[in-house]
VOBAVEX-441388 format. One record per residue (C-alpha): residue number from 1; residue in one letter; z, x, y. Coordinates in nm, 4 decimals. Example, Ala and Ser with C-alpha at 12.3 -4.5 7.8 and 13.67 -1.06 7.14 Angstrom:
BEGIN
[1,"A",[0.7800,1.2300,-0.4500]]
[2,"S",[0.7140,1.3670,-0.1060]]
//
This chain:
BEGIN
[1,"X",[0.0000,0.0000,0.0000]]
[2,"X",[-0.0656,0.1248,0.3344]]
[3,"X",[0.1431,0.2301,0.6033]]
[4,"X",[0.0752,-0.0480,0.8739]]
[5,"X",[0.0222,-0.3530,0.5299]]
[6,"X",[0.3901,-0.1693,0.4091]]
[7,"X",[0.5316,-0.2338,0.7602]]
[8,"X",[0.4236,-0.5718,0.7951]]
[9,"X",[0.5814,-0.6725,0.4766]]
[10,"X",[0.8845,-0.4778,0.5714]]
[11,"X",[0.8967,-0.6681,0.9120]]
[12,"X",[0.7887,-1.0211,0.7496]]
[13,"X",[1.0469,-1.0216,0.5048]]
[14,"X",[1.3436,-0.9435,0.7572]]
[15,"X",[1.1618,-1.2703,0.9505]]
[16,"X",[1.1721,-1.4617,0.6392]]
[17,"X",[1.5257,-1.4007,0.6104]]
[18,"X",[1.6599,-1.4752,0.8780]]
[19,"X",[1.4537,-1.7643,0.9977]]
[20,"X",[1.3094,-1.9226,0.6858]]
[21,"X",[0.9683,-2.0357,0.5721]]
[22,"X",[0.8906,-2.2503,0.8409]]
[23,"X",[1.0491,-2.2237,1.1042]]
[24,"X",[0.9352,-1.7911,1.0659]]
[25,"X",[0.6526,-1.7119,1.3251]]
[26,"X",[0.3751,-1.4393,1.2707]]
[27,"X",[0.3658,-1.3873,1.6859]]
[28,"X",[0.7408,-1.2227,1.5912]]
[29,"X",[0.5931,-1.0284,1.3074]]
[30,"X",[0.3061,-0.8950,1.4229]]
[31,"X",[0.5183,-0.7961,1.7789]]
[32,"X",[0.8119,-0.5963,1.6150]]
[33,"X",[0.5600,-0.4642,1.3811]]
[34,"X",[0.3315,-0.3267,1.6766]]
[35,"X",[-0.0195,-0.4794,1.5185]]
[36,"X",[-0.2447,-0.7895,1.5703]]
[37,"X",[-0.1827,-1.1040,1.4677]]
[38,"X",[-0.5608,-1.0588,1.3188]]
[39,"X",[-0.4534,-0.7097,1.1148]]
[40,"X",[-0.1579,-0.9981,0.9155]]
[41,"X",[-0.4129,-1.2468,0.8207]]
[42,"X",[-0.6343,-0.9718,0.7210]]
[43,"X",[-0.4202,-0.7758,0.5096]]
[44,"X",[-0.2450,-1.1498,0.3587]]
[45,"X",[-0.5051,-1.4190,0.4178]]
[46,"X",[-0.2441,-1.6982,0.5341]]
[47,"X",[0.1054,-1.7178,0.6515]]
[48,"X",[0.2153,-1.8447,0.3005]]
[49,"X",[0.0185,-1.5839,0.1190]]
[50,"X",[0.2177,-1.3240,0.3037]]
[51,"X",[0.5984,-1.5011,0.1893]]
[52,"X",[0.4646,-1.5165,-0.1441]]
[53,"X",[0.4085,-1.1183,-0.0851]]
[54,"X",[0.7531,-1.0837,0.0375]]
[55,"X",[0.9352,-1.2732,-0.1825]]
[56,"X",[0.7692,-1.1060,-0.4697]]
[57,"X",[0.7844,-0.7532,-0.3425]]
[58,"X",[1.1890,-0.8057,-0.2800]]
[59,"X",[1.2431,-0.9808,-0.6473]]
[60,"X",[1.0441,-0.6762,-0.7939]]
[61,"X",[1.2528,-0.4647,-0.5985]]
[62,"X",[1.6276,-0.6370,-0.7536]]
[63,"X",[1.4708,-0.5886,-1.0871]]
[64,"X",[1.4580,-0.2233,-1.0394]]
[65,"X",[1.7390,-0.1710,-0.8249]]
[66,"X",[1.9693,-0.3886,-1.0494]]
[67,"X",[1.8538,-0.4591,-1.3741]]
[68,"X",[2.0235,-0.6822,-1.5670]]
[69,"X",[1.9852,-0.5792,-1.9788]]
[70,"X",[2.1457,-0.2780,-1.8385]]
[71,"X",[2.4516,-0.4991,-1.7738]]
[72,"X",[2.7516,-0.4435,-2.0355]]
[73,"X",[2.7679,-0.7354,-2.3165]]
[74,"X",[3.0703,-0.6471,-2.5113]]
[75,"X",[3.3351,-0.6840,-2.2558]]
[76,"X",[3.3407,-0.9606,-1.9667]]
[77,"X",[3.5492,-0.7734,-1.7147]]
[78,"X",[3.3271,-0.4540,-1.7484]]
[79,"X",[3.0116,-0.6804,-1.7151]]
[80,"X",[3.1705,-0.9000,-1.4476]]
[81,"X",[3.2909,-0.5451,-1.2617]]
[82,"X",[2.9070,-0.4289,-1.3004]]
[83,"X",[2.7490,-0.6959,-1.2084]]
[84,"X",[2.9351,-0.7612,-0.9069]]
[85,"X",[2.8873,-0.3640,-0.8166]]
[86,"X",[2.5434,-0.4432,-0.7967]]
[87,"X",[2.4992,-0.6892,-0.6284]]
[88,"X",[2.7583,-0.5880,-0.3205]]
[89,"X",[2.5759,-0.2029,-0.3404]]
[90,"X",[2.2393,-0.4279,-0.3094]]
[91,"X",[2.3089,-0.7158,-0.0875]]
[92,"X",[2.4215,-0.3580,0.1946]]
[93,"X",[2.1510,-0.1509,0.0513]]
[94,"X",[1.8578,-0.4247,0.0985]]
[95,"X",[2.0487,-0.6796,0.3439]]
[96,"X",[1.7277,-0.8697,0.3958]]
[97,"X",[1.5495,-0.8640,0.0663]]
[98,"X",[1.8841,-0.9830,-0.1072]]
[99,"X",[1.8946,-1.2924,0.1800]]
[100,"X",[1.5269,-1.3786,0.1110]]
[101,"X",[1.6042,-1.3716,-0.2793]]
[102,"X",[1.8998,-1.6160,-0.2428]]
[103,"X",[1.6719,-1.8605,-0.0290]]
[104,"X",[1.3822,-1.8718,-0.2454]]
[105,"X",[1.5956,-1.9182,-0.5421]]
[106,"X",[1.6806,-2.2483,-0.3945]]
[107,"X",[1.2890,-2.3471,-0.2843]]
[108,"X",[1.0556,-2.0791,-0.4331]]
[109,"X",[0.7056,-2.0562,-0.3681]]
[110,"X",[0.5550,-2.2519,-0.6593]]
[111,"X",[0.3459,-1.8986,-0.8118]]
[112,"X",[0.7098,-1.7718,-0.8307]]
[113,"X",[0.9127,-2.0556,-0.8970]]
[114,"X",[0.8646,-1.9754,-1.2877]]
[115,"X",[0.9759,-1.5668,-1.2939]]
[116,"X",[1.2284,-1.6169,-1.0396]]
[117,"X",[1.3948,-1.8779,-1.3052]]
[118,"X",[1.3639,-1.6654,-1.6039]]
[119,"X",[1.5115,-1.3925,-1.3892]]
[120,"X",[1.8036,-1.6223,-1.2853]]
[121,"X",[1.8177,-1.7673,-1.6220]]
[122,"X",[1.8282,-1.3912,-1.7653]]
[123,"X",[2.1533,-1.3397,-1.5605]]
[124,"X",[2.3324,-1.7097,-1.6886]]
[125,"X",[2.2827,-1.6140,-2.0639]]
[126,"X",[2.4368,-1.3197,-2.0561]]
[127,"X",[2.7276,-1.4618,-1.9073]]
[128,"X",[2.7146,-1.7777,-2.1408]]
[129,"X",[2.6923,-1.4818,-2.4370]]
[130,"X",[3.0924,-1.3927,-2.2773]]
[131,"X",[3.1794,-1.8015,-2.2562]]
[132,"X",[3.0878,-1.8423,-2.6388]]
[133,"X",[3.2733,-1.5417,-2.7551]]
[134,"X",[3.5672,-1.6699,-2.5733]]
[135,"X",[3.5308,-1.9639,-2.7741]]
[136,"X",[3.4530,-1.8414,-3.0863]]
[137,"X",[3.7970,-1.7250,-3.0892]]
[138,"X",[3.9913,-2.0723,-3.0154]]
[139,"X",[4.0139,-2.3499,-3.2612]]
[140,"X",[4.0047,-2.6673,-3.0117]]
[141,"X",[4.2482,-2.9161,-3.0814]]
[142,"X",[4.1637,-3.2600,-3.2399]]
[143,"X",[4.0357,-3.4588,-2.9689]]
[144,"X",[3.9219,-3.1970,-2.7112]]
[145,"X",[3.5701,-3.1334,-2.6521]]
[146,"X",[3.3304,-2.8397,-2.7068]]
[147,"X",[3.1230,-2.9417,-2.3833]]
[148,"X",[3.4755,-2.9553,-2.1774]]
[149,"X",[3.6198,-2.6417,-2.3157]]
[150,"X",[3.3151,-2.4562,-2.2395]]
[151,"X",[3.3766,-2.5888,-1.8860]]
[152,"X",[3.6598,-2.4651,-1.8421]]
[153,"X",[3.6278,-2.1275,-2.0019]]
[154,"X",[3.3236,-2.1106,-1.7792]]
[155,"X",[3.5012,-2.1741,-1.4875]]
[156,"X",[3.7511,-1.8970,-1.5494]]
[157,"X",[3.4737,-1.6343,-1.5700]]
[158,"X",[3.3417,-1.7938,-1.2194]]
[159,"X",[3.6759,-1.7528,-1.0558]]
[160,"X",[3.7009,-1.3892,-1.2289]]
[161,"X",[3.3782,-1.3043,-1.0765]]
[162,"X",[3.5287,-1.4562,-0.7110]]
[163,"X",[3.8132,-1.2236,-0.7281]]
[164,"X",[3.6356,-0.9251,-0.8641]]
[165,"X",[3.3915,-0.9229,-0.5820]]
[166,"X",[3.6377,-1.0021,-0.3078]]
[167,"X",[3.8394,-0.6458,-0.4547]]
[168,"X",[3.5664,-0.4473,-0.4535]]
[169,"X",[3.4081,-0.5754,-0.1478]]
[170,"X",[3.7569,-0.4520,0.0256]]
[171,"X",[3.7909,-0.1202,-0.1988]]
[172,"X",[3.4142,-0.0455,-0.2562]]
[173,"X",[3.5222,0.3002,-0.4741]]
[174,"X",[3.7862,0.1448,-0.6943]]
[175,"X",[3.8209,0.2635,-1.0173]]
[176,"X",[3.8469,0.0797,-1.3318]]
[177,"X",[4.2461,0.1395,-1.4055]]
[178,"X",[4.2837,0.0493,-1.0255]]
[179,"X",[4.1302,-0.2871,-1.0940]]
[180,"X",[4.3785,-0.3428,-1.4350]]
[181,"X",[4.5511,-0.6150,-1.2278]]
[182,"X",[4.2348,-0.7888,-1.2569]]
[183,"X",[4.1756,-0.7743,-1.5962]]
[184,"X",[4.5352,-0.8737,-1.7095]]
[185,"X",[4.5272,-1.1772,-1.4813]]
[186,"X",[4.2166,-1.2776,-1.6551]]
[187,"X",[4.3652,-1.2399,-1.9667]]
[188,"X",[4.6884,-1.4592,-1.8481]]
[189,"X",[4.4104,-1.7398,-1.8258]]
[190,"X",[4.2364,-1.7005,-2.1057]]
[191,"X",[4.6047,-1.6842,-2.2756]]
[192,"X",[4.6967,-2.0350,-2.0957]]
[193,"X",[4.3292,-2.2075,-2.1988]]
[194,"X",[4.4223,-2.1127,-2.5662]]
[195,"X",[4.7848,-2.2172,-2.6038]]
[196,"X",[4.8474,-2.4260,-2.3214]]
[197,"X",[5.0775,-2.4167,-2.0511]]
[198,"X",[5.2934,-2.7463,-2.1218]]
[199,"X",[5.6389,-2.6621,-2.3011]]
[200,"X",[5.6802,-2.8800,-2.6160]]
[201,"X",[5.9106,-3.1251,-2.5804]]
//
């Protein structure tokens, strides 16, 4: 890609961000990137032709930067730790790519809609691969269902993930032993799901 095509998608995609599909202009574009409105509709074709560009260019660019069958399986706090890593080191690494990736998760351009779901869906299985071992291990009681127990379990790993990213957002170099607290809190929960927290009476 050339230099002045590279800087117009550089440029576009921080204007995507922050102002969305429509309501982004090309007049903004093609000022902060110092060409002609005429050199953007060359290089692109059409002002939708050149989000589709930038939307794929920054998912291409999260695949590399954080890819996720590199993400540890056999333990949830190490995966949950990782992940969250990742995406914090990203989201200040790539500020505006990771923006435009969250908003055209929610309305994608249709010729991404599909790849930016398997993407996303990549990301749920492996944590739904860390709900079902949870559950392999608990025999529910007689009358409590599967569907709500996965629920809940599911929820735990959610709120994990919450207070995982709000720790290492605030200590950024923390070390695994330093974030032990987490892990045994976690396991408090899982503790509580399993046996229950009413006394017998």
């Amino acid at each position: 890609m050339g230099d002045k095509k590279n800087k117009i998608l550089k440029v576009a995609i921080g204007e995507f961000a922050d102002h969305g599909y429509k309501a982004a202009s090309t007049n903004r574009i093609s000022e902060v990137a110092g060409v002609s409105k005429g050199l953007i509709f060359h290089y692109f074709g059409s002002k939708e032709k050149l989000y589709t560009t930038a939307v794929e260019y920054s998912v291409d660019l999260a695949m590399q930067e954080v890819p996720v069958a590199e993400m540890p399986t056999e333990d949830f706090i190490q995966g949950a730790i990782w992940s969250t890593k990742q995406k914090l080191n990203f989201s200040r690494k790539y500020p505006a790519v990771f923006k435009l990736i969250m908003q055209s998760y929610a309305n994608p351009p249709a010729s991404l809609a599909k790849r930016l779901h398997a993407y996303y869906t990549e990301m749920l299985q492996v944590q739904e691969t860390y709900v079902n071992r949870v559950l392999e291990k608990v025999q529910l009681r007689e009358g409590v269902a599967y569907e709500d127990a996965h629920d809940v379990v599911r929820a735990l790993f959610d709120y994990t993930i919450m207070m995982a990213t709000d720790f290492i957002r605030d200590n950024p170099e923390a070390t695994m032993d330093e974030m032990q607290p987490l892990v045994n809190k976690f396991m408090n929960m899982v503790a509580v799901v399993e046996y229950g927290m009413m006394r017998e009476t």
